[in-house]
KEZABA-995314 format. One record per residue: residue in three letters; x, y, z of N, C-alpha, C in turn. Coordinates in steps of 0.02 Angstrom, whole numbers, plus 50000, padded with zeros to 5 digits. Layout:
BEGIN
ALAXYZXYZXYZ ...
***
This chain:
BEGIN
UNK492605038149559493105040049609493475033849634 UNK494015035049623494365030549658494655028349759 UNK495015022249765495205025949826496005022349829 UNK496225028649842497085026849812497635025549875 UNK497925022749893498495022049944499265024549887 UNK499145033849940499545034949886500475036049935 UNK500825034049912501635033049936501985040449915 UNK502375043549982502555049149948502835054150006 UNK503385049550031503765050350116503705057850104 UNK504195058850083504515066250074503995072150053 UNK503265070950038502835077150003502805081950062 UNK502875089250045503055093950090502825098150045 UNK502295103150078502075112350037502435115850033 UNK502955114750096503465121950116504145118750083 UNK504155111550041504855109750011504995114249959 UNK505565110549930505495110449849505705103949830 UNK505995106649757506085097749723505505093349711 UNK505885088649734505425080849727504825084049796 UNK505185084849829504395086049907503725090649884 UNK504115097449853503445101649823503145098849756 UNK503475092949721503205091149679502815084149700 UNK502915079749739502605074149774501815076549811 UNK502055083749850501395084749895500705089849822 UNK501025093849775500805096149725500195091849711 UNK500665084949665500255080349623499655076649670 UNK499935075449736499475072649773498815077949784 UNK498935082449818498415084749821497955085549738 UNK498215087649674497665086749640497465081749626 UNK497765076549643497375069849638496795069049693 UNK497095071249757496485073949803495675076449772 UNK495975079149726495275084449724494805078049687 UNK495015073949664494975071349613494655062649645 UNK494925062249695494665053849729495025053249812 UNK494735047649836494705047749910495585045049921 UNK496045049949947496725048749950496975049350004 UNK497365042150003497515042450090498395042950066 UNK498505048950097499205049550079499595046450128 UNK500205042250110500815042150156501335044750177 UNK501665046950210502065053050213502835050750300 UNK503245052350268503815052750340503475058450382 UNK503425056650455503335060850509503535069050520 UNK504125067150464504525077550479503945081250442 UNK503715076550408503065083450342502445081350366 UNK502285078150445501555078650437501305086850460 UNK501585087950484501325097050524501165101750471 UNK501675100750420501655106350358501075106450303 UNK501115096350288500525094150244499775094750297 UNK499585091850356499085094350392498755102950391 UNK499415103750403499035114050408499145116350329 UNK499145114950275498755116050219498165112450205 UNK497865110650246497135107450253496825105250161 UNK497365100250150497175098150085496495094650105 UNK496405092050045495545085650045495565078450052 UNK496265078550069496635072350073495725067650119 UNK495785060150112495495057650133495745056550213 UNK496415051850207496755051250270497295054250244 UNK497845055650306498485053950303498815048850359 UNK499315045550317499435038450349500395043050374 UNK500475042150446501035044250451501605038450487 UNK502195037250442502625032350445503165036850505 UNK503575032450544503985034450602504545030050609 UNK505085032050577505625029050594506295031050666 UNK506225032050688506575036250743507315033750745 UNK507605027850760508275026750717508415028250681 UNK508365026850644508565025250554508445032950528 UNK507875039550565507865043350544508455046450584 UNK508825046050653509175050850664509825048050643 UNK509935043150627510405041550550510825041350515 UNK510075046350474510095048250406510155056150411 UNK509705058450472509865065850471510705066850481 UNK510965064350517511905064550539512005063850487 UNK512155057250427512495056450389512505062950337 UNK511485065450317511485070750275511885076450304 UNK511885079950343512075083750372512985082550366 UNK513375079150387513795076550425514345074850346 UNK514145067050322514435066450264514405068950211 UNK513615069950190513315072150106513445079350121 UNK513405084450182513455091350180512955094050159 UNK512165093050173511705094150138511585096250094 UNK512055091250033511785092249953511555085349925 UNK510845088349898510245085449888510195083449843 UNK510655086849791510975084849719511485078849740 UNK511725076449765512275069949767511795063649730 UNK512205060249692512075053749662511995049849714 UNK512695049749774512795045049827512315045049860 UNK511915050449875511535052249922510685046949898 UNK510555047149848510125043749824510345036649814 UNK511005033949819511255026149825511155024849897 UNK511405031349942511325030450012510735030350046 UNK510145033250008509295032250024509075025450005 UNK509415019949984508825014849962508945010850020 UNK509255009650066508985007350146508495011150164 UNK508315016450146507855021750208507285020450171 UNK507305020650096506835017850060506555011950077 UNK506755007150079506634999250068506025001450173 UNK506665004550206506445001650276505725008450274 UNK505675012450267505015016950246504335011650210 UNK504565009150195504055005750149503864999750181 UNK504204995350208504004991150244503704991850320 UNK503884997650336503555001450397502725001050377 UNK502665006650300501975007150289501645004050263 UNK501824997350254501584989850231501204987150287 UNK501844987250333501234983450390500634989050420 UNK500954995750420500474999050445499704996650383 UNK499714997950357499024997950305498844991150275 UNK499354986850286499154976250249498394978750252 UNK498294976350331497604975350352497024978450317 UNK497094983050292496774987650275496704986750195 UNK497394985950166497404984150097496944975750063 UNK497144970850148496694963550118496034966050128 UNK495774970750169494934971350174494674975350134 UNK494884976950075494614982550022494364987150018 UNK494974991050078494974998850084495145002150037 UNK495375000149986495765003849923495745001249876 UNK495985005349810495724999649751496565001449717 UNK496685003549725497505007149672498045008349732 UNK498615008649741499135007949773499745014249716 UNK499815019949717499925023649691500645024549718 UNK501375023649694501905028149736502135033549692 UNK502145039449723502435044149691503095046549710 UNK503355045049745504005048649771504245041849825 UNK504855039549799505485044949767505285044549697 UNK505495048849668505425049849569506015044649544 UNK506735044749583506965042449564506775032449537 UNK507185032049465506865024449455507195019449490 UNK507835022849518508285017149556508155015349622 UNK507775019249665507435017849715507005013349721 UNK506825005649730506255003049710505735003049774 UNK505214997049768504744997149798504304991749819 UNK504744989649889504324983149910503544981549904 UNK503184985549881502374986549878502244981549802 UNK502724983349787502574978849699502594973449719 UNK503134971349774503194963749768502644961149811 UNK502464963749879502024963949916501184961649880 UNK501294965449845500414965349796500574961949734 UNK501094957849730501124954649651500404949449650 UNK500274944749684499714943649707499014944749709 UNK498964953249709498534955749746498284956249811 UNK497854959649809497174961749789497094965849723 UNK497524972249762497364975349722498064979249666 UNK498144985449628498494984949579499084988249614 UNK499704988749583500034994449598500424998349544 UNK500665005049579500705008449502501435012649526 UNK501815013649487502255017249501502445022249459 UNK502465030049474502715036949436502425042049446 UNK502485047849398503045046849356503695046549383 UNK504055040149359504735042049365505275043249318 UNK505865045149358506335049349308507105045849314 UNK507635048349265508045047949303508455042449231 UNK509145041749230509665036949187509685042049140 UNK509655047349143510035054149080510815052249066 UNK510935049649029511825049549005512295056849042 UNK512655055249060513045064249035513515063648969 UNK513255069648962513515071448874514195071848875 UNK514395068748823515255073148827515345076648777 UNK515975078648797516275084348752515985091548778 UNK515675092148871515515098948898515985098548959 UNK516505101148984516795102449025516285102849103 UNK515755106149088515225107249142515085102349144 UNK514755096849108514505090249128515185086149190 UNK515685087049156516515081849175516595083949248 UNK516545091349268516645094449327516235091749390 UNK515495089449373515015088149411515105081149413 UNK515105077649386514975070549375515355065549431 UNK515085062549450515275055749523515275049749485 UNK515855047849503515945039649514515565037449506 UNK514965036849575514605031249579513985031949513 UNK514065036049470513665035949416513725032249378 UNK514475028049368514545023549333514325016949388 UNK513965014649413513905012249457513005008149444 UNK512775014949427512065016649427511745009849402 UNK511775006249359511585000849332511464994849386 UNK511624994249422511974989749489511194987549514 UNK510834993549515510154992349570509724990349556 UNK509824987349494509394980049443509544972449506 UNK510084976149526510244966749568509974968049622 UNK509974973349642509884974549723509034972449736 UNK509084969549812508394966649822507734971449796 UNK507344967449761506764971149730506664977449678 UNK507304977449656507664980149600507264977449548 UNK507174972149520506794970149470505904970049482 UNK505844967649534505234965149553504674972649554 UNK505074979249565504534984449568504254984349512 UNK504614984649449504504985949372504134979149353 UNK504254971949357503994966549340503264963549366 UNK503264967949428502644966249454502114973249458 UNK502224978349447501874984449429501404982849396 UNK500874986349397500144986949335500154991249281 UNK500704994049314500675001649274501395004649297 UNK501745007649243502225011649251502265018449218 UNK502505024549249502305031249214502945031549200 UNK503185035649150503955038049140504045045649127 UNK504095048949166504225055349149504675058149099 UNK505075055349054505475057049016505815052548969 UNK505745054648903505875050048847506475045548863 UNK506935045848908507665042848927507415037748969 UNK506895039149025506795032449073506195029749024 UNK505845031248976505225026848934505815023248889 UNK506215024348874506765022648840507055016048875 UNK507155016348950507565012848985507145005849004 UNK506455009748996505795004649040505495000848969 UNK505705000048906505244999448846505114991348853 UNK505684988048877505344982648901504674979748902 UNK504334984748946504074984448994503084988748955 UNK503294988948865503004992448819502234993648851 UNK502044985048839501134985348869500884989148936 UNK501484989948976501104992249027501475001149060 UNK501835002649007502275009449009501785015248973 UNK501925021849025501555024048986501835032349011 UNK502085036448954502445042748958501945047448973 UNK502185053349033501835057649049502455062349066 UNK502475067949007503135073349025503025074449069 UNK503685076749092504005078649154503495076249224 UNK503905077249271503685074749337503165080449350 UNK503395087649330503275093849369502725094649343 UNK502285098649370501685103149357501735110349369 UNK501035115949351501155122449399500385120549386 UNK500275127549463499445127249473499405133749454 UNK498735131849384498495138849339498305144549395 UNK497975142049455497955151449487498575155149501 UNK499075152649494499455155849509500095160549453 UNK499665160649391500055162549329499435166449303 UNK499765172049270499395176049225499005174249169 UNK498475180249160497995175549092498445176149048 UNK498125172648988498585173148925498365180248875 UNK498295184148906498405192648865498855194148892 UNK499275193648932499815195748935500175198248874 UNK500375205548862501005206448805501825208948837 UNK501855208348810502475210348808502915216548831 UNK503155220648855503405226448878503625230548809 UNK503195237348819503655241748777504245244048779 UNK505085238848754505535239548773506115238848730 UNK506495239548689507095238048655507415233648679 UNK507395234848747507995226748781507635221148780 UNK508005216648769507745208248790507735207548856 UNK507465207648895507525205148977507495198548965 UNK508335194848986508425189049007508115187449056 UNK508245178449092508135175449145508615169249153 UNK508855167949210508915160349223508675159749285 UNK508525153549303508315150549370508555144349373 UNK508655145649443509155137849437509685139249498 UNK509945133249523510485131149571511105135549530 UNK511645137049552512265138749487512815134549530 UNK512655129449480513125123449480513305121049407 UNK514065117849409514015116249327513925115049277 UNK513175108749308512945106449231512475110649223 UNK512175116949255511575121249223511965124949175 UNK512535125549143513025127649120512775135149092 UNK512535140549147512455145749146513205150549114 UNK513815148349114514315151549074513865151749003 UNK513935145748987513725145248907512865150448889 UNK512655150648957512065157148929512265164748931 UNK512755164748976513055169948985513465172948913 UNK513945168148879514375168148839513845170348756 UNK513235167048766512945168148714512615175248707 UNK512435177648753512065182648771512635187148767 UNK513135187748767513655193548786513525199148746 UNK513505196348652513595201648587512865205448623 UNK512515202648621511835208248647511925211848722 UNK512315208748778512365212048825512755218448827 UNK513305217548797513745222648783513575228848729 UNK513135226348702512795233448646512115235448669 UNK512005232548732511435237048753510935236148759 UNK510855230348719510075228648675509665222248717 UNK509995220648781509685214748825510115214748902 UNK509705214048952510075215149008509875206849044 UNK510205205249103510105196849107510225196949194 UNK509675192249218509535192949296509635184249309 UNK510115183949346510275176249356510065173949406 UNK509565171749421509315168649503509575162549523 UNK509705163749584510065157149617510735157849650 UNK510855152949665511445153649713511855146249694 UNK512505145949725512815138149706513665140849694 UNK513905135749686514655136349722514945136749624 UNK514675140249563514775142749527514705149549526 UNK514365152749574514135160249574514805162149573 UNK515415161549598515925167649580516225166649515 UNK516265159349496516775159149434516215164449372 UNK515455162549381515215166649347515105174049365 UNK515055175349403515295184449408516045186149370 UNK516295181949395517165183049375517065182949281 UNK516655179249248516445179149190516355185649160 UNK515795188449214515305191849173516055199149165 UNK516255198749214516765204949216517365202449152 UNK517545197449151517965196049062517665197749017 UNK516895197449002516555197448942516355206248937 UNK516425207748985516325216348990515795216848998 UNK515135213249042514305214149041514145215249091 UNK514615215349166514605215349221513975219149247 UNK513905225949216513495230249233512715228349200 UNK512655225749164512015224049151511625217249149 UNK512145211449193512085205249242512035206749316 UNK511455204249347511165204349407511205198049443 UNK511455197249498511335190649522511105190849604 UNK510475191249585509745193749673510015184849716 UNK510345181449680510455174549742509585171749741 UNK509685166449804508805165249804508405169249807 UNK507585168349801507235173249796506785167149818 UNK506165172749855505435167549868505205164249799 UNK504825161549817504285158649756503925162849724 UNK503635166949756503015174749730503725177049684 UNK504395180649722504575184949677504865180649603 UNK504965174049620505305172049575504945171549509 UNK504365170349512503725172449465503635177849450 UNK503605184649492503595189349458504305191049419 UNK504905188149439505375192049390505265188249315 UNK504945180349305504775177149256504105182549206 UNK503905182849246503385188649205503565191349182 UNK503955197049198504405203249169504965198649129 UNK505155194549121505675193549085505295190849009 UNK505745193348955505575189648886505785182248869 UNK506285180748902506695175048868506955171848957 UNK506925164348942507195160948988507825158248938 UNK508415161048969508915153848936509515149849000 UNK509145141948961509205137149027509445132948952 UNK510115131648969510595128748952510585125048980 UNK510545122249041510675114149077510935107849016 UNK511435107349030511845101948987511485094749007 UNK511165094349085511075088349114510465087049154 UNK509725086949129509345090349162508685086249173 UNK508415081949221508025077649225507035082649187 UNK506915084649252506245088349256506215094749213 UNK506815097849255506675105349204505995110149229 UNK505585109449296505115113149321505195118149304 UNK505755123149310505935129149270505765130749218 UNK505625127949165505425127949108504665128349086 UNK504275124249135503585123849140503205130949179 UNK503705132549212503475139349247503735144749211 UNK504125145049173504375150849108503845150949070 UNK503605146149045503055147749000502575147449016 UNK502155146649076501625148549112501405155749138 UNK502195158849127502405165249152502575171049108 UNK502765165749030502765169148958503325172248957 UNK503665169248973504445170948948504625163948918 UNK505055165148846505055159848789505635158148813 UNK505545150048811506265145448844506715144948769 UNK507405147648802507825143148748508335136448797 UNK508175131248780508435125948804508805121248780 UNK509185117448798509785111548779509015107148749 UNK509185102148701508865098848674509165089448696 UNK508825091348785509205085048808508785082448868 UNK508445077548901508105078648943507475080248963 UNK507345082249016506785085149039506335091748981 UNK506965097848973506575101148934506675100448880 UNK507165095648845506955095648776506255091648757 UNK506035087148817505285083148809504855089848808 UNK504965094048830504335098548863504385103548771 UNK504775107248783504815114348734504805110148658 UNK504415112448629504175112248544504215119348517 UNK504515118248434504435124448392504175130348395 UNK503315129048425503015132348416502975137648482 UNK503455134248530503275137348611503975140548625 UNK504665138448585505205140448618505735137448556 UNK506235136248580506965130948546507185130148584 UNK507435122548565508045120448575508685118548530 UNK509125118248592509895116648564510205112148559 UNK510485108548491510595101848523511345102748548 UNK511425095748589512215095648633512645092948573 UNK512945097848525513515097848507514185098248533 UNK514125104948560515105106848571514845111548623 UNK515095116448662515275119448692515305127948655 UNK515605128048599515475134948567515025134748502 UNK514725130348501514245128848442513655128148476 UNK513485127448530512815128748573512835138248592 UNK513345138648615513515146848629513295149948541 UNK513475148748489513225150348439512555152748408 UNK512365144948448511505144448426511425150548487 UNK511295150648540510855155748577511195158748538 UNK511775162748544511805170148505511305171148439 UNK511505166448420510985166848344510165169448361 UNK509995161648396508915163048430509065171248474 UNK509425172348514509305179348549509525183948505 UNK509855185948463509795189248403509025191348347 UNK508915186348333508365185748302507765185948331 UNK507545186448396506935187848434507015195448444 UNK507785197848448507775203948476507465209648394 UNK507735205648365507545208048299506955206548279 UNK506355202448302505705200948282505355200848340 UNK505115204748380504565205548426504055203348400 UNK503725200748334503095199748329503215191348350 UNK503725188948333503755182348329503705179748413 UNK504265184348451504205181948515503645182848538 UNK503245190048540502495190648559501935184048541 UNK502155180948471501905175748465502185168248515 UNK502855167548507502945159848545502645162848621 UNK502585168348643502465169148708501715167248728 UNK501365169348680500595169248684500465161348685 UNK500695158148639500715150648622501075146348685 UNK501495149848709501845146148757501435145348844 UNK501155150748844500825152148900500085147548879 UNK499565149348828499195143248835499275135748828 UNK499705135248808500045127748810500085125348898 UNK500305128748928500685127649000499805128449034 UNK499555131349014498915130949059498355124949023 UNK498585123348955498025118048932498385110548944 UNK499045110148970499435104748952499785103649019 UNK499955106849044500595106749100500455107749176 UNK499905108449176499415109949244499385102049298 UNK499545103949370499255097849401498785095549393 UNK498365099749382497515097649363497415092049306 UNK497995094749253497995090349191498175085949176 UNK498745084949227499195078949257498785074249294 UNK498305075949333498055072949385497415068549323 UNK497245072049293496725068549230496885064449195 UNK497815066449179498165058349143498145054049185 UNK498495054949241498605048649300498015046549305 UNK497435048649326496935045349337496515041549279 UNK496905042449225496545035049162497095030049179 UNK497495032749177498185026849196497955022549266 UNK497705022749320497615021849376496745017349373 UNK496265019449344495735017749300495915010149278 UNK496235010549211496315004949162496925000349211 UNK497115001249270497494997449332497294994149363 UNK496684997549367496134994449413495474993649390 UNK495474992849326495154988449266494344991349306 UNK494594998949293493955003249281493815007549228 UNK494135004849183494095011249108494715008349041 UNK494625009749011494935009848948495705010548967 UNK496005006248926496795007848931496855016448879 UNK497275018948911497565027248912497765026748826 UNK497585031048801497845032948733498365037148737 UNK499055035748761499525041548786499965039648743 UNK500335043448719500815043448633501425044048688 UNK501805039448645502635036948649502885044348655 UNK503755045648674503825052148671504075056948596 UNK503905053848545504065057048497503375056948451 UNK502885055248483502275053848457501925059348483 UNK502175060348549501815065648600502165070648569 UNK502565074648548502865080648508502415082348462 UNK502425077148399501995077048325501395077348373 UNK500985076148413500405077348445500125084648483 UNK500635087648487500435093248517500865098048455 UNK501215095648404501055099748365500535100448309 UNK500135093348308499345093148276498925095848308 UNK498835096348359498255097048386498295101448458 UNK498945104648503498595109948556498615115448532 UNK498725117548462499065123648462498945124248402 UNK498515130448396498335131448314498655135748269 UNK499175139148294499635141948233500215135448237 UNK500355140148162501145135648132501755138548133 UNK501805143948161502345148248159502955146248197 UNK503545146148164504255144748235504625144248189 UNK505385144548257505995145448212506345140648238 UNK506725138748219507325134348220507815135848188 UNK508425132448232509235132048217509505128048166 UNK510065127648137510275124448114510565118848144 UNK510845112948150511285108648202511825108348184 UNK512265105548226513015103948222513565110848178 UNK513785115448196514085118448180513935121948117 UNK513535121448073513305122248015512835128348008 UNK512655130948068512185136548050512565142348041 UNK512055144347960512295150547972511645158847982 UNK511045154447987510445159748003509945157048056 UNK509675161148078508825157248101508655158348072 UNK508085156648033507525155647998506815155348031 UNK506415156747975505535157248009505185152747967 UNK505035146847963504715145347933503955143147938 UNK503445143947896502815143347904502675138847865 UNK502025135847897501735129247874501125128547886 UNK500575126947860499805126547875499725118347896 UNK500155114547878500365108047908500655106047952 UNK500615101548000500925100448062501355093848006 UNK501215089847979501865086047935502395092247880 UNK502205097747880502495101047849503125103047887 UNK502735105247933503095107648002503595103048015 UNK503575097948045503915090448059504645089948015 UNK504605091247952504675088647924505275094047900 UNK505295101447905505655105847917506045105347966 UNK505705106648018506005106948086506515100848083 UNK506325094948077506935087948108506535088148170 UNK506125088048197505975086548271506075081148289 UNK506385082648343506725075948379506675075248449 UNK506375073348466506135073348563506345065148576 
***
């Protein structure tokens, strides 16, 4: 057991985002070793009355600087949480958060109250972290992740061009900014949630170490894996998600139409976002109006149950860090079809779902028409990626399971165990198609404009497999 000083302002039960994913991971690390979480003052009430196992909680108090930041969010950003600026505009609150809970805990850190120095939140990598520089020294180690974050935007998608800020070209900048270098150079350990920031951090090889996506789900709260399928002719769609441009829900819409309009698949769009009318206004051009639903937000319970009932998630996101959506589709056994970019193209393999790569705009609309065509036409196959997809998400994708990687990573930090045998991110693909998952069955697209079928191909080989497919993560 360890004892961890773990960083992680924002972790909140009742958030979402980064907060329900910060307070998530912590607590199963909880279960797991003596954790004194750190946390901003607005989430101690929420994290306290879920009476985690937390060891301590350490609570930081900015009372300036927090009433601010609340005006400016409120005031300038308009409370969107999605702004680039908004995360250029957090690394004062960052820097001064951190040095708050520096001095609060020094004392505590020189008398060997702790052995690991853990930050989990912010995810973002541009945020850094006076604690690295603080402990370059020692005592003891420090570790930072998973983090995320430097996804290109693609071109040649109108949805990407619509969303996109300035200060994105900008982004590079916070290499100079104080302790910009020093978090990454003086770290013990760095996690990367996604082949783009292990990409960005490779530098950094000996001491990097990939753990998909940020997100987790907790197995009680998903169905066993007998789950089948509904006795039904229709495909029951899904999306989930903000409806904003780069989830580029047109383009799932557009693909889905030939089946919406003949009957054979009906499609429930969850969410809300300042695209909801241009896409209603869609669905009524394409003539599907009547068999597109859009319920706006929904709780957490229902939003799971409509994942249950649904066959197919299609999450197009042109631009997409985490992709949590994706990890809870197939925990929930509805088969993701996804952009082959990001968050879920790390996550979804052959054998669990497809992806699309970012070609064009009507050559991605292609491919789904094509994969939702061909599932609608092979129920045995989807009954299969579904079965496969759902134990995957409970043997692989679990906080629990997450909390078991981090803690070899955190271990070999604090030069209590073996350095982590954790595969690069295209190593980790060919790895879980050797070894979590014992059929060979899946389909894949053709790329770049060129398809003209899906196909099924089978293989008793995972290099067979490979080697068909083109897998590319």
């Amino acid at each position: 057991m360890l004892r961890i000083l773990l960083l992680a302002p924002s972790s909140n039960p009742d958030g979402t985002h980064g907060s329900l994913i910060g307070y998530s991971h912590a607590e199963a690390l909880a279960q797991l070793h003596a954790v004194t979480l750190v946390i901003h003052h607005d989430n101690e009430e929420a994290v306290r009355r879920k009476q985690a196992q937390f060891c301590a909680i350490e609570v930081v108090s900015l009372p300036w600087l927090d009433r601010i930041h609340a005006w400016c969010f409120r005031w300038i950003f308009r409370n969107n949480f999605a702004s680039q600026a908004l995360t250029a505009f957090n690394y004062f609150f960052c820097l001064a958060f951190e040095w708050r809970a520096w001095r609060q805990t020094r004392a505590r850190i020189m008398a060997g109250d702790f052995d690991v120095v853990l930050r989990l939140l912010p995810i973002s990598s541009v945020l850094p972290s006076p604690f690295a520089f603080f402990l370059r020294r020692g005592p003891i180690p420090f570790v930072i992740g998973p983090i995320n974050g430097g996804l290109p935007w693609p071109t040649g998608f109108r949805q990407a061009d619509k969303q996109k800020e300035w200060i994105s070209n900008l982004r590079d900048f916070y290499r100079l900014l104080p302790f910009g270098r020093s978090t990454y150079r003086c770290a013990a350990a760095i996690i990367a949630g996604s082949s783009q920031t292990y990409k960005e951090f490779a530098t950094y090889r000996e001491k990097l170490f990939f753990v998909a996506g940020e997100n987790g789900i907790n197995s009680y709260l998903y169905p066993t894996p007998s789950r089948t399928s509904q006795v039904n002719d229709k495909l029951e769609l899904i999306f989930v998600g903000g409806l904003f441009p780069i989830k580029a829900v047109d383009l799932a819409l557009r693909g889905a139409a030939s089946l919406l309009r003949a009957g054979d698949a009906c499609f429930t769009i969850v969410g809300d976002g300042p695209e909801r009318s241009n896409l209603e206004q869609l669905t009524k051009s394409l003539g599907i109006e009547k068999v597109v639903s859009f319920p706006g937000w929904l709780r957490h319970g229902e939003v799971l149950q409509r994942m249950g009932e649904a066959d197919v998630l299609v999450f197009p996101s042109v631009r997409e860090f985490g992709g949590g959506v994706v990890f809870e589709a197939l925990a929930m056994g509805a088969v993701p079809i996804v952009a082959d970019f990001g968050g879920p193209g790390d996550i979804v393999h052959p054998e669990i779902g497809f992806k699309v790569p970012l070609t064009d705009e009507e050559d991605v609309v292609f491919q789904i028409a094509a994969i939702l065509s061909n599932l609608h036409g092979d129920r045995g196959l989807l009954e299969q990626l579904r079965q496969q997809g759902m134990r995957y998400a409970r043997e692989c994708l679990s906080w629990d399971r997450k909390a078991q990687i981090v803690t070899e990573i955190l271990c070999w930090a604090a030069r209590r165990g073996p350095k982590p045998d954790l595969p690069a991110p295209r190593r980790c693909a060919e790895k879980m198609l050797a070894g979590r998952l014992t059929s060979s069955s899946f389909q894949r697209t053709k790329p770049l404009g060129e398809i003209t079928s899906i196909f099924v191909a089978r293989s008793n080989s995972c290099c067979s497999a490979l080697r068909v497919t083109g897998l590319n993560c």
